[in-house]
Each structure stands twice: as C-alpha cells, then as structure tokens.
N, C-alpha and C positions, 0 to 999 in steps of 0.2 A: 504494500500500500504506500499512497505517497502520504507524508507527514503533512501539515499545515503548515508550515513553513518551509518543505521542501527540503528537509535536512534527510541524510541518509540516515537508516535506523542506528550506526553504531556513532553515527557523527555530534559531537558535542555544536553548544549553541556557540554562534561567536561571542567571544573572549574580549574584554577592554580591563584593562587594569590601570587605574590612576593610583601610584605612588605615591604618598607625602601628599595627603588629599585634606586632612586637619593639622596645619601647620605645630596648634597648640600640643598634639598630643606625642608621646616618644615613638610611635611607630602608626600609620595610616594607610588604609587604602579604603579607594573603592573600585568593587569588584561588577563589572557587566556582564551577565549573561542574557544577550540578547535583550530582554526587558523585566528581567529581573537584576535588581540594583541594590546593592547592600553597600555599607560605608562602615568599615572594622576598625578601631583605635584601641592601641594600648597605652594604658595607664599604669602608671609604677608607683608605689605608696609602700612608706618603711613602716606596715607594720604587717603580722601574719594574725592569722585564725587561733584563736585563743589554744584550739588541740595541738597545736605548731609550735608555741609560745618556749623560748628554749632551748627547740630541737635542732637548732640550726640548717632546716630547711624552712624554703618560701615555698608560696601557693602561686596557682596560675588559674583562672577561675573568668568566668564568662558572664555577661548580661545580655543577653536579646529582647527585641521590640521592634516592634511594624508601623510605621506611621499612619495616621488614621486612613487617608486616601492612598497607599501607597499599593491596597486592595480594590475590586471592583468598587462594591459600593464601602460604604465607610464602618470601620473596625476601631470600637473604643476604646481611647486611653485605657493601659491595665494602669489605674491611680493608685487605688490599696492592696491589691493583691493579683499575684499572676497565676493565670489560667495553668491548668494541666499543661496542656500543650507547651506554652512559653519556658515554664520549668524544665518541661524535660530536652527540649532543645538547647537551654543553656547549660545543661547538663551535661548534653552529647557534646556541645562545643569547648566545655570544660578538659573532657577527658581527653576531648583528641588531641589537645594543646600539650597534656599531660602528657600523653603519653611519648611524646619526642622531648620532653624536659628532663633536664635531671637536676632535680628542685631543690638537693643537696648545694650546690653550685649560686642558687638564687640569695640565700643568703636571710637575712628576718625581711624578707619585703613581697610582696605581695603583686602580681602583674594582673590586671583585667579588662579582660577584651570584651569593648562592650561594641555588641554589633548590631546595626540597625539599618532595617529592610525600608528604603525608602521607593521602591517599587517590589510589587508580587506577582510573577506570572512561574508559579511555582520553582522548587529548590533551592530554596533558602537559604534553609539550616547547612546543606552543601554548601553553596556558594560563601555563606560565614566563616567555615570553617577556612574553606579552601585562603581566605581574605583574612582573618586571624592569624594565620601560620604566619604569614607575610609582613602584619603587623609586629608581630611579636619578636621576630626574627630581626626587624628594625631596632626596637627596644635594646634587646639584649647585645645588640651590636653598638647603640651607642653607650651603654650601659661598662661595655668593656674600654673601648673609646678613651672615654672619661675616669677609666679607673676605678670604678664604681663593683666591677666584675674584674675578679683575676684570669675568669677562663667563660668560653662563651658554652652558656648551659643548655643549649638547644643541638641535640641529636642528629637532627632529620628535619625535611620539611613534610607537609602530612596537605594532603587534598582531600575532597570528596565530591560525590556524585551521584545523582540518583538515577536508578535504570530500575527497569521491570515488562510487563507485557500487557500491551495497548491492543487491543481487536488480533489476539493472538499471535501479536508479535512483536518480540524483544525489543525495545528501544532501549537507549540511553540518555541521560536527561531531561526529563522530562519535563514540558511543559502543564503549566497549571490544567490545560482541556483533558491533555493527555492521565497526570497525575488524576482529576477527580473522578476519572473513567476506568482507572486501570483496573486489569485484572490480577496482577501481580504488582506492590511495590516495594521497590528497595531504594535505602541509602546504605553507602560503600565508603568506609572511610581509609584511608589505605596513605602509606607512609613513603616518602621517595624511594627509597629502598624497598617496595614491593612487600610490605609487612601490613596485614589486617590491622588497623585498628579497633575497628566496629563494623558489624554488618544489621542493619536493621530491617528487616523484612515479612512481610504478610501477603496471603492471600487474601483480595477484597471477593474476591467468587469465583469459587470453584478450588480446584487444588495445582499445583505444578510437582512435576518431577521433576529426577535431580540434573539430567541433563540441561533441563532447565536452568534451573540455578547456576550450574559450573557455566553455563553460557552468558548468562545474567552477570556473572563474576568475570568471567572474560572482558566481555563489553566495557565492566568498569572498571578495571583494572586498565586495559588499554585509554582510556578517558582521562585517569588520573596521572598516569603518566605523560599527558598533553598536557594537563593542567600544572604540574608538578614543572615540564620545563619550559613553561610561561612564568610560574613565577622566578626559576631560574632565571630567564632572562630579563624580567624587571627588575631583581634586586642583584643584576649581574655584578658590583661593585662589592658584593658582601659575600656572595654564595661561592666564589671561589676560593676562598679563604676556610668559609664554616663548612660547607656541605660538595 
C-alpha cells in the first residue's frame, strides 16, 4: 500500500535537527519529524534525590508536556497533576537517558531533560528521546569543558522509534492516522551500539507472530541507526571525541 505521505514502509519521516535551539539552557535541541516537533533542554542543578543524598552519584531524570494546540483540537494544561500517560512517558525518557549514563561520574547534581511537544502528529515520546540524548550529550560536554566533570559520563548515544502494523503491514514511524489505527504498536529504544534499551509493545487487535516482531525489530533497528548518525553528524564537534 502506499503511505499518506508517500514514504516507503521501512522509510523514517524527514529528519531536521536545530542544535542550540534555547540558548539559556546547557544542552538544546529541537527535533522535526516531519510535523511532529518536540524542543528537549537540559538543565543541571547541584543537588540529587534525597535516596542519592551521599552516594556520590547524580540523577538524570525527565519532564514531558504537549502544548495545548500542538494537538488536533486542544489538550489541557496538566496544572496539578499528570495524566497516566505523561508519567509514564517521562518515565521511559528517564530511563533511556539512564541507561547510557554512568551516574557515578555525574557527581551530587542532578540533569533534567524536560521535553516539550510543540507539534503532535504522533511519536513523541521517540522523537524526545531521540532529542534528549543530544541535549544531554551537550551538557555533559560542557560540563567537562568547564571542569565541572573530570571525565564525560555519557556511554553511548541512544535513539528511538516507533514501528508496528498499519492494514497488515509493517511500517516504521509512524504517523498519528497510522498510530491510532494500528494493529500492532511499538516503540524501540535502542543504543548506538545496537543495545535494546526498551521495547514497548501491544497488540490493538488481533495477535502477531514472532516473525512479526523480529521484523518489527529489524525495521527499527535499521531506523535508529539513521537517527543515531544524524545526530552524529549534528553534534559532529563532540561525538568524535565521546562516542
């Protein structure tokens, strides 16, 4: 079948990365996928989570938010408390960050990347992350710079992506029409070095086999590894050095 936009089933959406996009913050960007639009900044604050307090490692830890119209119609302020949804997403974007840190290294201070969807035409929570790593990446880079950091704490850079099965068949990335129709979805979180981070996955109807999924996995895997050396080549000034 052909897509709504004409993309090939394993083809990601075009890619725009704007670098250093909130001047004020230690590491920014903002991330385009096609018309989904997210703006990731990290923020550095000397102090840790009280379970930390000590231990001589720091936290890396996440905020997310959707601007009211940044949806079809309009999505309210979370003012006093956040949705299921928004928790668990800042959750997943927590961990992924974590999982390429070695937080022993970060020292009593605390990094958070707060990300925020100023356009939705689904993949988000991908696109965040994929826009985090890159922030963060900034950070810890001027963070060394400045003496601040003896040694830069970040592993690996880490992408994600969603893919699943739209009218029986595999795409990759999906968009929002795609997303709220699928029959299968997943997000894929995966490490430049080809290391799983996360896989998050459901059947909306019916079931899938496994061929399925290892192919599901294929797709996104090949994805993230386009994504992975995009941001290579944004932050070509740093990644030769760290990664």
């Amino acid at each position: 079948m052909i897509r709504t936009d004409g993309r090939k089933n394993d083809e990601l959406r075009p890619l725009k990365i704007v670098r250093n996009f909130i001047p004020n913050a230690e590491g920014s960007v903002l991330v385009e996928m096609d018309l989904t639009r997210v703006i990731c900044t990290a923020s550095v604050e000397s102090r840790v989570p009280p379970w930390l307090k000590d231990s001589g490692h720091g936290w890396v830890t996440a905020e997310y938010g959707m601007l009211p119209r940044s949806t079809l119609t309009r999505t309210p302020r979370e003012r006093l408390s956040r949705s299921g949804r928004t928790s668990e997403i800042q959750r997943l974007i927590g961990r992924s960050l974590r999982a390429v840190t070695d937080l022993a290294k970060i020292g009593d201070r605390t990094v958070t990347l707060d990300c925020d969807v100023i356009q939705a035409d689904g993949g988000t929570r991908t696109a965040c992350i994929t826009g985090a790593a890159m922030a963060l990446a900034d950070a810890f880079n001027i963070m060394v710079e400045d003496g601040v950091l003896k040694e830069f704490p970040m592993k690996d850079l880490v992408g994600a992506v969603s893919v699943g099965i739209f009218e029986d068949e595999i795409m990759l990335d999906l968009t929002y029409e795609e997303d709220s129709q699928a029959q299968v979805d997943f997000n894929v979180v995966m490490t430049g070095g080809g290391r799983l981070v996360e896989v998050q996955g459901t059947s909306e109807r019916g079931t899938f086999g496994r061929s399925e999924l290892n192919s599901m996995l294929d797709f996104a895997e090949a994805g993230i590894k386009k994504l992975v050396s995009a941001q290579k080549e944004v932050l070509a000034d740093i990644a030769g050095k760290w990664f």
